[in-house]
C-alpha positions, 0 to 999 in steps of 0.5 A: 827841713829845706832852708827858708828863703826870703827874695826881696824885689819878689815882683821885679823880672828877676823876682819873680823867675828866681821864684819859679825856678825855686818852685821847680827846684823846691830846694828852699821854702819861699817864706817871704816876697817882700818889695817896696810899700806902694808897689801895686803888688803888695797883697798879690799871692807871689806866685800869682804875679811870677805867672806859675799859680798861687804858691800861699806867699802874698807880696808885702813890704814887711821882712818876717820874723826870721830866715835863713838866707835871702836874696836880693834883686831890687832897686838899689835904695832897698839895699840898707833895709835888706842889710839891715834885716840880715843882721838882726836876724843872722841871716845870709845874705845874697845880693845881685843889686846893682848900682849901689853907692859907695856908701851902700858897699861900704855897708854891705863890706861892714855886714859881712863881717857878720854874716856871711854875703855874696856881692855879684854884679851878675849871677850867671855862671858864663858871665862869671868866666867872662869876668875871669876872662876879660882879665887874663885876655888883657894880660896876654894881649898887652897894651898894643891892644886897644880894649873897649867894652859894650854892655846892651840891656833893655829899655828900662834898666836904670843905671848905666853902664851896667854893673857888669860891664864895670866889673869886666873893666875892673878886671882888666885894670887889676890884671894889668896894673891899670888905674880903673878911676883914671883909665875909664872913658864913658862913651865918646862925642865932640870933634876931638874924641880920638881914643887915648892909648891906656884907656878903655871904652864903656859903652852902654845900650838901652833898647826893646826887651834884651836881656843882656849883651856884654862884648869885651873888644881887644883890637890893634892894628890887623886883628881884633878879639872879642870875647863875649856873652848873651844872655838868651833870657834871666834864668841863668842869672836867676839859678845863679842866685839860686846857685849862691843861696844855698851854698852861702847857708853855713858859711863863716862871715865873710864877703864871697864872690861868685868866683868863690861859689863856682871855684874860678880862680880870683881875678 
């Protein structure tokens, strides 16, 4: 009996491709395809609207009345209600939303107590070794390496920077003992913006359609290394996902990381 699946932000971009790419899979059974209560979806078949034919799952703003894990891509003012679903029914739980409050973390940390959950600000397997990367460059470059960090992504993204871009400046700071609440600069501008040393740059891009582009730049006087990836489109955060779901089914309580599902070595 395949393990049944709930994605919450069914319509969203990733929804809809971790749909597709589970039909293709048919690892789980799609059991739900749940958004928010005014989205124009709502009532839609699931399938109908990820554009591969109707699947028998019609987008709705209820939970069901059991699962066995769900995955979560949405906005992040969804994130308590989806917390809250997977409690009450044991559920685990994979979320891949971003810009969440600290108090919305805090939630999550005190869920995974209880059941088991996968916090990642990106899915995909390279962006994961990136995140692995960003650290052990860091170490070995040392501090006469200036380090600034671009993160480019579609128009329509909404926080900034992005979640990933932050998680590539925490790695840094935790590899080298750097405060990450003191040492990030959000852009530049004024007539007296020259880069202090110790810091790191995050920049952020919004343009057309991309996906997603994340450079971690370590520069010093006669070289530069930058360490980068492109995500040529999001089935790889989608399969990521797909990825974490079913390895998260049977685990004890306990917030995992990707790192944890590919067995990378923790940052």
């Amino acid at each position: 009996m395949k393990p049944k699946l709930v994605i919450v932000g069914a319509a969203g971009r990733m929804g809809r491709r971790i749909l597709s790419l589970c039909k293709d899979a048919g690892q789980f059974d799609v059991i739900a395809a749940v958004e928010t209560k005014n989205h124009p979806d709502i009532g839609k078949d699931a399938g109908q609207v990820a554009g591969i034919g109707p699947v028998g799952v019609k987008i709705s703003s209820d939970f069901p009345q059991a699962a066995d894990v769900v995955i979560e891509f949405a906005l992040a003012d969804a994130s308590s209600r989806t917390v809250e679903f997977c409690l009450g029914k044991k559920a685990a739980l994979v979320m891949g939303t971003t810009g969440l409050s600290a108090e919305q973390k805090n939630k999550l940390e005190a869920a995974a107590k209880n059941i088991p959950v996968i916090y990642g600000t990106n899915m995909s397997a390279g962006m994961n070794i990136l995140f692995s990367l960003a650290g052990k460059a860091a170490t070995m470059l040392g501090d006469d390496y200036d380090i600034e960090i671009i993160e480019k992504h579609h128009r329509f993204k909404k926080d900034s920077p992005s979640g990933s871009a932050l998680t590539l400046a925490e790695n840094v700071c935790k590899a080298t003992g750097k405060d990450s609440q003191s040492c990030l600069v959000f852009g530049r501008h004024g007539k007296d913006a020259a880069r202090q040393k110790g810091t790191i740059g995050i920049h952020a891009i919004r343009a057309g359609d991309i996906t997603g582009i994340h450079d971690v730049i370590f520069s010093t006087q006669g070289e530069t290394v930058t360490l980068s990836h492109i995500a040529h489109n999001r089935d790889g955060f989608a399969r990521g996902a797909l990825h974490a779901a079913g390895w998260l089914i049977g685990k004890k309580p306990g917030l995992y990381t990707m790192a944890d599902v590919l067995g990378l070595e923790p940052v």
